[in-house]
N, C-alpha and C positions, 0 to 999 in steps of 0.2 A: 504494500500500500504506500508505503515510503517512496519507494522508487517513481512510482506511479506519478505523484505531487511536484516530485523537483522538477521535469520540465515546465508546469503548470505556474512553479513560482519561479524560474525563471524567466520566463514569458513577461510574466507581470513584470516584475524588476528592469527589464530590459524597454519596457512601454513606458513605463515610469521616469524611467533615465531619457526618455526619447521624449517626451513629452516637457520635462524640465527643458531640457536644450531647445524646443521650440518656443517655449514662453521666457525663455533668458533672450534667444537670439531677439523675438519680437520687442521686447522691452528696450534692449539697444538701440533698435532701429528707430522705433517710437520717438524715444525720447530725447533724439538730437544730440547726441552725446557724441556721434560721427559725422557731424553736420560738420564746416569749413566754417569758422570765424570770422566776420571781415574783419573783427576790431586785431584778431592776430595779423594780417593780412597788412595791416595798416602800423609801417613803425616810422616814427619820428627819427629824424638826425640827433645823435647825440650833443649835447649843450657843450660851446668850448670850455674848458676850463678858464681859461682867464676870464673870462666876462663871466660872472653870475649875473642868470637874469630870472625871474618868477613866470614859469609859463602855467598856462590858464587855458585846458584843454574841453571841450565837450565833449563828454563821452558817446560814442557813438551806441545808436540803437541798440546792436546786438551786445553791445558791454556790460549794460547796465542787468538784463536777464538773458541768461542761454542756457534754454533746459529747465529750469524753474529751481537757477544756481546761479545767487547774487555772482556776478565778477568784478574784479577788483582793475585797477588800469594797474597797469605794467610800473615798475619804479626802479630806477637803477638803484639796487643794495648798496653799491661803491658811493653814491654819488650824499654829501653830507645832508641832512635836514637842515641844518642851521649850519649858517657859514659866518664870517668876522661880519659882512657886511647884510646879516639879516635883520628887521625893525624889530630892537627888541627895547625901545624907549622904555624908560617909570618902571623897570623893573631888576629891584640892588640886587648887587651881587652878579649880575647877570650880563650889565653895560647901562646906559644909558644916565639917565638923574635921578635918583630912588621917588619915585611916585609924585604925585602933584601938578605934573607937567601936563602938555596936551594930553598927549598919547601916552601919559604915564597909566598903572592898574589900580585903578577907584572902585575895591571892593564895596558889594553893597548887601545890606541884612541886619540881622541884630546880633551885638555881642553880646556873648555871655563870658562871665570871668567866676570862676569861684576863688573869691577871697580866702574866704577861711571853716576852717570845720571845728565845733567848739563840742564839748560834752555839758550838759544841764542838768542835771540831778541824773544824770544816768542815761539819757536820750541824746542822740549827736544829731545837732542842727548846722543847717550849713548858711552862709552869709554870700547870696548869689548876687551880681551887679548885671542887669541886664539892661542895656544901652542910659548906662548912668544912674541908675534905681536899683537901691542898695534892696535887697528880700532877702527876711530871718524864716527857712523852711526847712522842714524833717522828710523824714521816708516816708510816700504817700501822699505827701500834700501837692497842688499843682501851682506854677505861678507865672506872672507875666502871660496871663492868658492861655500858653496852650505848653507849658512844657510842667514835667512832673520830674520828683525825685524818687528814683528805682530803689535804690539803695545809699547808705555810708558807708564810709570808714574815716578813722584818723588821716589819711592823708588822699585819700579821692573819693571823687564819686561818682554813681552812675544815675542817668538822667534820661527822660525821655521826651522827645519833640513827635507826633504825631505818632507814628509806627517806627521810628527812629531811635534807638538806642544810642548812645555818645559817654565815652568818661573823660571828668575833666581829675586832676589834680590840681593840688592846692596850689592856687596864684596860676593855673593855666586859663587860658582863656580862649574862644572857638568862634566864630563866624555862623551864623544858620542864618 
């Protein structure tokens, strides 16, 4: 009876494997994944080195979807992001005039600083400054409208802004 069977399931195994390689090959074909790229088709002269200059390309049609597979434009890995003479105005450390300037970085939001974390008969409250307004708050309480305190400790703590979690330490202070 054994005997009988193994042609019967090789058969099937063999249908099976033939049937796979037909819905692989179709799926290929389908889905343009052998299709010819123009945006490959289309390359740019590379940029002289002595002259840096910012080019500003439109990505052509088939770049932006091929296949239902965002692409990305081509970027020469050699070539630097930031060069000596990139606009990097109002930002220290980094060139320019530290902040204030035209084009200097005018963060904007509210600060929060935690001052200091204090012990009260047993409960540690913390002493929060948020854009100038000093708030005495514990674990639990919420303030400046929409931010809450998670937890203490002696030297940090943890807070939260909407579904945003954040810790500051003592004398740190954050941007939201």
């Amino acid at each position: 009876m054994q005997r009988a069977m193994r042609p019967i399931a090789a058969t099937a195994v063999a249908l099976l494997m033939l049937a796979a390689a037909i819905g692989l090959t179709w799926m290929v074909f389908t889905s343009g994944v052998l299709a010819p790229s123009s945006a490959a088709a289309e390359t740019s002269p590379p940029a002289s080195a002595s002259a840096p200059t910012v080019e500003v390309q439109a990505a052509a049609p088939s770049a932006i979807v091929s296949g239902g597979f965002q692409v990305s434009q081509p970027r020469d890995p050699f070539r630097p992001l930031i060069t000596e003479d990139s606009p990097v105005a109002g930002q220290p450390g980094v060139g320019g005039t530290g902040g204030g300037g035209t084009g200097g970085f005018n963060p904007s939001g509210t600060v929060l600083t935690l001052q200091e974390i204090r012990d009260v008969a047993g409960i540690l409250r913390a002493t929060m400054i948020v854009n100038g307004i000093s708030y005495d708050v514990g674990v639990g309480e919420t303030f400046a409208g929409s931010y809450k305190v998670i937890s203490l400790e002696e030297t940090k703590g943890v807070f939260m802004f909407g579904d945003s979690a954040f810790e500051l330490s003592v004398g740190q202070e954050i941007l939201k």
